[in-house]
C-alpha positions as CSV (number, residue, x, y, z in Angstrom):
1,X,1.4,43.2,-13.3
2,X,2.4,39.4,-14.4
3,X,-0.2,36.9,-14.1
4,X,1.8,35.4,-10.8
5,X,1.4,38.6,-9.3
6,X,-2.3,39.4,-10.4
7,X,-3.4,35.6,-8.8
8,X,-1.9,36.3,-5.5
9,X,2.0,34.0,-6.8
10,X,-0.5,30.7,-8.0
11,X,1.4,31.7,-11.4
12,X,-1.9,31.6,-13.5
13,X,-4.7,34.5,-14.0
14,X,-8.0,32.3,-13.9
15,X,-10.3,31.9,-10.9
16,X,-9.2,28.7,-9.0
17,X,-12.0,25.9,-8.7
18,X,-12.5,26.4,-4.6
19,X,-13.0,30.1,-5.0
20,X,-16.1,29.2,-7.5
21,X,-17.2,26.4,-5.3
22,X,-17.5,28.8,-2.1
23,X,-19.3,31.5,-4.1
24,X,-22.1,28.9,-4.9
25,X,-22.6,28.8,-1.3
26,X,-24.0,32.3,-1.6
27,X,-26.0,32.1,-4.7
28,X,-29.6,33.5,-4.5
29,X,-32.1,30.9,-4.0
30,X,-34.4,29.9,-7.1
31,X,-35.6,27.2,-9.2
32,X,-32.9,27.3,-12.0
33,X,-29.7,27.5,-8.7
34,X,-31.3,24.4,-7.0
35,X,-31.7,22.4,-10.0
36,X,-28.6,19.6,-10.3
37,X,-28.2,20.5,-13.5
38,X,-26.5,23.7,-12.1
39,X,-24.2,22.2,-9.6
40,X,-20.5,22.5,-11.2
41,X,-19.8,19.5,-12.3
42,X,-16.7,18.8,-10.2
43,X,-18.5,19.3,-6.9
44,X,-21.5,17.5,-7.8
45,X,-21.6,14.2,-6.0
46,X,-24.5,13.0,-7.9
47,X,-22.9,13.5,-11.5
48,X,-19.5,12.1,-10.3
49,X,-20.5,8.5,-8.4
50,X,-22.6,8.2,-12.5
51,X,-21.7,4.6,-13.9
52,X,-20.1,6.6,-17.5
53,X,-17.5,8.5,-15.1
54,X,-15.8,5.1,-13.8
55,X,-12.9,6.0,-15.6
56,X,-12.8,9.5,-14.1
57,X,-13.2,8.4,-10.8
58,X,-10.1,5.4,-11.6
59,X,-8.4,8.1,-12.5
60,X,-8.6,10.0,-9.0
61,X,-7.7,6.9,-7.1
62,X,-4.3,6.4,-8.9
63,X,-3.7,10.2,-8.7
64,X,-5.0,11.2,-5.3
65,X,-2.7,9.1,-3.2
66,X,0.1,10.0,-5.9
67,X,0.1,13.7,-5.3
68,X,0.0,13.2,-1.4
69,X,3.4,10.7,-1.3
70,X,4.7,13.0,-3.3
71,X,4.0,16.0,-1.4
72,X,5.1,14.0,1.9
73,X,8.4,12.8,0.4
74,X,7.7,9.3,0.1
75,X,10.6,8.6,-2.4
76,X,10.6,4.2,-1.7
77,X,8.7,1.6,0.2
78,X,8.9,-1.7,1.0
79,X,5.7,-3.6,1.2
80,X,4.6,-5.7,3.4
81,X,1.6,-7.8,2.6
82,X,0.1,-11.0,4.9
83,X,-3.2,-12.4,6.5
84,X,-5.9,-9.9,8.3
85,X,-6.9,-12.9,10.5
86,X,-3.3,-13.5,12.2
87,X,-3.5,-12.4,15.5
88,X,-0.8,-11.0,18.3
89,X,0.7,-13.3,20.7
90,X,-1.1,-12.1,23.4
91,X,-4.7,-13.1,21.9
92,X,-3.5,-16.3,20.1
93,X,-5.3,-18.1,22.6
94,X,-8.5,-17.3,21.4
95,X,-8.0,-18.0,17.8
96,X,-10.4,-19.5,15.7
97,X,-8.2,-22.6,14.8
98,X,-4.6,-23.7,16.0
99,X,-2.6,-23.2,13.0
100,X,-3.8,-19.5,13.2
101,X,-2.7,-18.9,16.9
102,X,0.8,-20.6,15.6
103,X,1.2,-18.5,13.1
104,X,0.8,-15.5,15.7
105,X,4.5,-15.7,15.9
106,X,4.4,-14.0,12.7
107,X,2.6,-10.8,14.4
108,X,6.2,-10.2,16.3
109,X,8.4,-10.7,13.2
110,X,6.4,-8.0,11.4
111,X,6.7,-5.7,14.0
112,X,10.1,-6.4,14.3
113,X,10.7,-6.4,10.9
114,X,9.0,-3.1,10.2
115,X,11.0,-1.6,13.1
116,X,14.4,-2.3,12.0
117,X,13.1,-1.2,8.4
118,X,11.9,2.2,9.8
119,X,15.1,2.8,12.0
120,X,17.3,3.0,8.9
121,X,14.9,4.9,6.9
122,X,14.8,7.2,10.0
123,X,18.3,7.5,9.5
124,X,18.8,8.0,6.4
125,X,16.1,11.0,6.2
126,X,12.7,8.9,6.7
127,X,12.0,8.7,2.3
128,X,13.2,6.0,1.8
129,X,11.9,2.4,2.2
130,X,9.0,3.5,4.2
131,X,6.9,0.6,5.7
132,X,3.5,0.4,3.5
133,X,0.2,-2.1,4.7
134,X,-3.1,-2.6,3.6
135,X,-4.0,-0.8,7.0
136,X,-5.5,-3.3,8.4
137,X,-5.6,-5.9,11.2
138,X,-3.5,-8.3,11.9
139,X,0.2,-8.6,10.1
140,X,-0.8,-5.6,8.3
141,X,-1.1,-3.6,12.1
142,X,2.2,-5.1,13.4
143,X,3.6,-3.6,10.4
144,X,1.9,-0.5,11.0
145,X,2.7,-0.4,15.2
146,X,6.7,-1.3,14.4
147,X,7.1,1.7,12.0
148,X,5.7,4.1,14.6
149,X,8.1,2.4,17.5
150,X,10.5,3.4,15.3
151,X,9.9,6.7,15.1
152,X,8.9,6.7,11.6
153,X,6.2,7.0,8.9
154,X,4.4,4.1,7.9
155,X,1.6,4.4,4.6
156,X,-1.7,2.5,4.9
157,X,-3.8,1.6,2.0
158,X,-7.2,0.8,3.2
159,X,-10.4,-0.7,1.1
160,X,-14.1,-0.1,1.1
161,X,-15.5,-3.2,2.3
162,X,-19.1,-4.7,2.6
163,X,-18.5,-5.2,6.4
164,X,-17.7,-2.5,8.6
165,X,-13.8,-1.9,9.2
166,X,-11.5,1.2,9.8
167,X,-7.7,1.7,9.4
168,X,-5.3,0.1,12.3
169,X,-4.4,3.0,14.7
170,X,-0.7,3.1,13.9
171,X,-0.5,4.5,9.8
172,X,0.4,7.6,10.2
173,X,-2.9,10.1,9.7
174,X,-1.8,11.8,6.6
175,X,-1.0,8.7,4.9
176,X,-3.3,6.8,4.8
177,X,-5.6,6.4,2.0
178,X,-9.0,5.0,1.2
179,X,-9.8,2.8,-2.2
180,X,-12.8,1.8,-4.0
181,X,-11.0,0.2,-6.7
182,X,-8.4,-2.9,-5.8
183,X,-6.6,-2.8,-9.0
184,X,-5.6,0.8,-8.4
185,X,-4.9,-0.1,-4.5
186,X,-2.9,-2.5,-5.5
187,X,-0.5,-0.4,-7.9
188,X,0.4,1.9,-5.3
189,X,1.3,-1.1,-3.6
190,X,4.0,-1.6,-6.0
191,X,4.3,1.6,-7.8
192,X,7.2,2.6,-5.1
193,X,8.6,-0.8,-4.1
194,X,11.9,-1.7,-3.4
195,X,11.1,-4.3,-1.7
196,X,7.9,-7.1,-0.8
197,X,7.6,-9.1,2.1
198,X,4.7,-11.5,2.6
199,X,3.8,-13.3,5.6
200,X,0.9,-16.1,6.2
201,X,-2.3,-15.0,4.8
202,X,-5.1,-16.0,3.2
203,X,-6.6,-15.0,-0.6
204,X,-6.2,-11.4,-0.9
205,X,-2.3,-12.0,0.5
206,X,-2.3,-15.1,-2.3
207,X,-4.1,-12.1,-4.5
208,X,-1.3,-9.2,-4.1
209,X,1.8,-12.4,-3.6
210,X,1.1,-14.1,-7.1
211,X,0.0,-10.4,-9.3
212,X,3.5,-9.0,-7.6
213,X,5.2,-12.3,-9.0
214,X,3.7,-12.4,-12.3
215,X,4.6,-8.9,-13.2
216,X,8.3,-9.2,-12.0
217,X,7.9,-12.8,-14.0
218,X,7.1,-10.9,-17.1
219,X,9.2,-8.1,-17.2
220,X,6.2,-5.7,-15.7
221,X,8.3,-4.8,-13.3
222,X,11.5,-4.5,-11.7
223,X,12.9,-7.0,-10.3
224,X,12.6,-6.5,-6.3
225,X,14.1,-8.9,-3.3
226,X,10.5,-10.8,-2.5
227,X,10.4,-12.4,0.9
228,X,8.1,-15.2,2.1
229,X,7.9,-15.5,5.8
230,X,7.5,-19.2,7.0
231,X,8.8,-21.7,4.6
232,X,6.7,-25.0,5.8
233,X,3.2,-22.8,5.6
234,X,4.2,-21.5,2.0
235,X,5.4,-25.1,0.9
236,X,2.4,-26.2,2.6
237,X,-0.6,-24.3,0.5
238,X,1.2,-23.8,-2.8
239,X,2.9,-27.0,-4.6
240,X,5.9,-24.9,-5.9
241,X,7.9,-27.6,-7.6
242,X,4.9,-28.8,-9.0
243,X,4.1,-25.9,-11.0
244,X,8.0,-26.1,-12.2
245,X,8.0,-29.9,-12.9
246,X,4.9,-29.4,-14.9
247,X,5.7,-26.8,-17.3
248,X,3.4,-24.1,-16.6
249,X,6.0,-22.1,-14.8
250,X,10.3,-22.3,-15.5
251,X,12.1,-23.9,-13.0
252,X,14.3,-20.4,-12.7
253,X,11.0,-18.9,-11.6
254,X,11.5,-20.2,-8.3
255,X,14.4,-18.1,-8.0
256,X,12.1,-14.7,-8.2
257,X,11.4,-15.3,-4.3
258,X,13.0,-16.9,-1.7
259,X,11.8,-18.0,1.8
260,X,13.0,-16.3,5.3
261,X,11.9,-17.6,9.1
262,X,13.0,-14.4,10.8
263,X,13.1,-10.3,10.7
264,X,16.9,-10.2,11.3
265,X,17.1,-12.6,8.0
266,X,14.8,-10.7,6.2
267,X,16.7,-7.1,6.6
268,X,19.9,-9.1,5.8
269,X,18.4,-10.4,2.5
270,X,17.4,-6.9,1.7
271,X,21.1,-5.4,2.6
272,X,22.5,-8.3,0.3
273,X,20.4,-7.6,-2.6
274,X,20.9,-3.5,-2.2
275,X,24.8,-4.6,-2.1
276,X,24.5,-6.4,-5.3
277,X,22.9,-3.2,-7.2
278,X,25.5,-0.7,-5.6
279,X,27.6,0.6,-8.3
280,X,31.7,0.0,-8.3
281,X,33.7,2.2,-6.3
């Protein structure tokens, strides 16, 4: 009998992990079996959350949510990254300033946006260019809400954070994913991108805008079509042509990104720059 055979077709003849883990559940009772010392060290809580396995546990946030796009297909994504605090049209009126229930307009052209995304990834099988959020509120929900109109799958990647939050109901269950660690959140921001779109937001969209254009800047990564919704509040809290007429950025820098005002421009921009990369016929 092969070893494929002998370990019911897993192709390998050693116990597998969970079949040790459920016969510890059964172990008798003593001293030395309740000791943590005797826990196996891969379901031990205790030994795992240690400061020394850090690494370990960076590890199983890059490969966790790796393995599970992968199982699901998830072949491409376009991102789509902008302010928590933006709210929908509907409840603009009780935002916390006016510039915020302005920018509510924004809520719709991520919807929107993420719905004609999702109806040609539908279309084309549902693996490529799926929506992907931080999974929150806000422009990250619209996003969210106008893949599911669609019909499609749409990937949230939430964060631990200090006050009490939960995913936006529109991911899609299976993926959507949990992080500890932002720097490995926000490489499976970008691991699959074939595209970013930012709206208005506020540091952490600053955060994930800038780190996406500094590694396309220095050669980190591919270059992708990046889209900033709403040219006058971008112009407004970053001095672009600043940073080019002083130096610390080249003037064909501003040409890594370029400024849209509505969904049906955005999808346009993204057809244009898939266009360019199609081989000759």
């Amino acid at each position: 009998m092969d070893d494929t055979a002998r370990r019911g077709g897993r192709g390998h003849p050693f116990r597998d992990s969970p079949e040790d883990v459920e016969v510890t559940r059964h172990i008798p009772d003593t001293p030395q079996t309740r000791a943590p010392a005797y826990r196996l060290a891969f379901a031990d809580d205790d030994f795992l959350m240690r400061r020394e396995l850090r690494p370990v546990r960076l590890q199983l946030e890059l490969l966790k949510p790796e393995l599970e796009l992968d199982a699901h297909g998830i072949r491409s994504t376009v991102v789509l990254f902008g302010g928590s605090r933006i709210p929908a049209p509907e409840a603009a009126a009780g935002a916390r300033t006016p510039m915020l229930a302005d920018l509510a307009r924004y809520y719709d052209e991520a919807r929107v946006f993420a719905r004609m995304i999702t109806e040609k990834s539908v279309a084309a099988g549902g693996t490529e260019n799926v929506i992907v959020t931080g999974g929150g509120p806000g422009v990250m929900e619209a996003g969210n809400l106008g893949a599911k109109e669609a019909g499609g799958r749409s990937v949230g990647l939430n964060i631990v954070l200090p006050h009490e939050q939960a995913p936006n109901a529109h991911v899609t269950p299976e993926l959507c994913f949990n992080f500890h660690y932002f720097a490995i959140r926000k490489m499976h921001f970008l691991m699959r991108a074939e595209a970013i779109v930012v709206f208005p937001g506020g540091f952490g969209t600053l955060d994930e805008l800038f780190e996406s254009l500094t590694l396309i800047q220095t050669g980190r990564m591919k270059r992708v079509p990046v889209l900033l919704f709403g040219e006058d509040y971008w112009r407004t809290v970053v001095n672009w042509d600043a940073l080019a007429a002083s130096g610390t950025i080249e003037a064909e820098d501003l040409e890594l990104f370029r400024f849209v005002g509505t969904a049906a421009e955005a999808v346009a921009a993204i057809e244009a720059w898939d266009r360019r990369r199609a081989p000759a016929d």
